[in-house]
N, C-alpha and C positions, 0 to 999 in steps of 0.2 A: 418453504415450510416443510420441507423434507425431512424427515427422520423427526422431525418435532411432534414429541405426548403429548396427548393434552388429557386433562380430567375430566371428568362428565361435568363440575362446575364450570370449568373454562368452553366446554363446547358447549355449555347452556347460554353464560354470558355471550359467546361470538353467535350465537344462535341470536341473541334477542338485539344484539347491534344489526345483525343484517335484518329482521324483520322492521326493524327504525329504519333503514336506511328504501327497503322495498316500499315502506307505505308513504314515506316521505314522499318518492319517486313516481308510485301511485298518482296519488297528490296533486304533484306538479303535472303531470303528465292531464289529469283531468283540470288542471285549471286553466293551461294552454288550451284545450282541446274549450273549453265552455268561458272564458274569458272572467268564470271567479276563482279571485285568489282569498277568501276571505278562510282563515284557516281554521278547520271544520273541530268540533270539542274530541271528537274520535282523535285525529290525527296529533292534536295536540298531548291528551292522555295516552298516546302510545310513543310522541318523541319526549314526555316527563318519565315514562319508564314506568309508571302506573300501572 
């Protein structure tokens, strides 16, 4: 990604793909850790882009 612009839209969008991708990750990580996978109304409205 070297030399590559970006616009304040595009660094919003790649902004709100890595905060999906950190809660997902979240997520998983506590439902290993607690043995629920049952997937929480937050987690959901934040991978629907809500």
């Amino acid at each position: 990604m070297r030399d590559q612009e970006f616009t304040d839209d595009d660094r919003e969008t790649i902004r709100r793909g890595i905060a999906k991708v950190r809660g997902a990750a979240d997520w998983l990580e506590a439902a290993i850790d607690t043995g629920h996978f049952t997937l929480d109304e937050q987690l959901a409205q934040l991978l629907k882009g809500d």
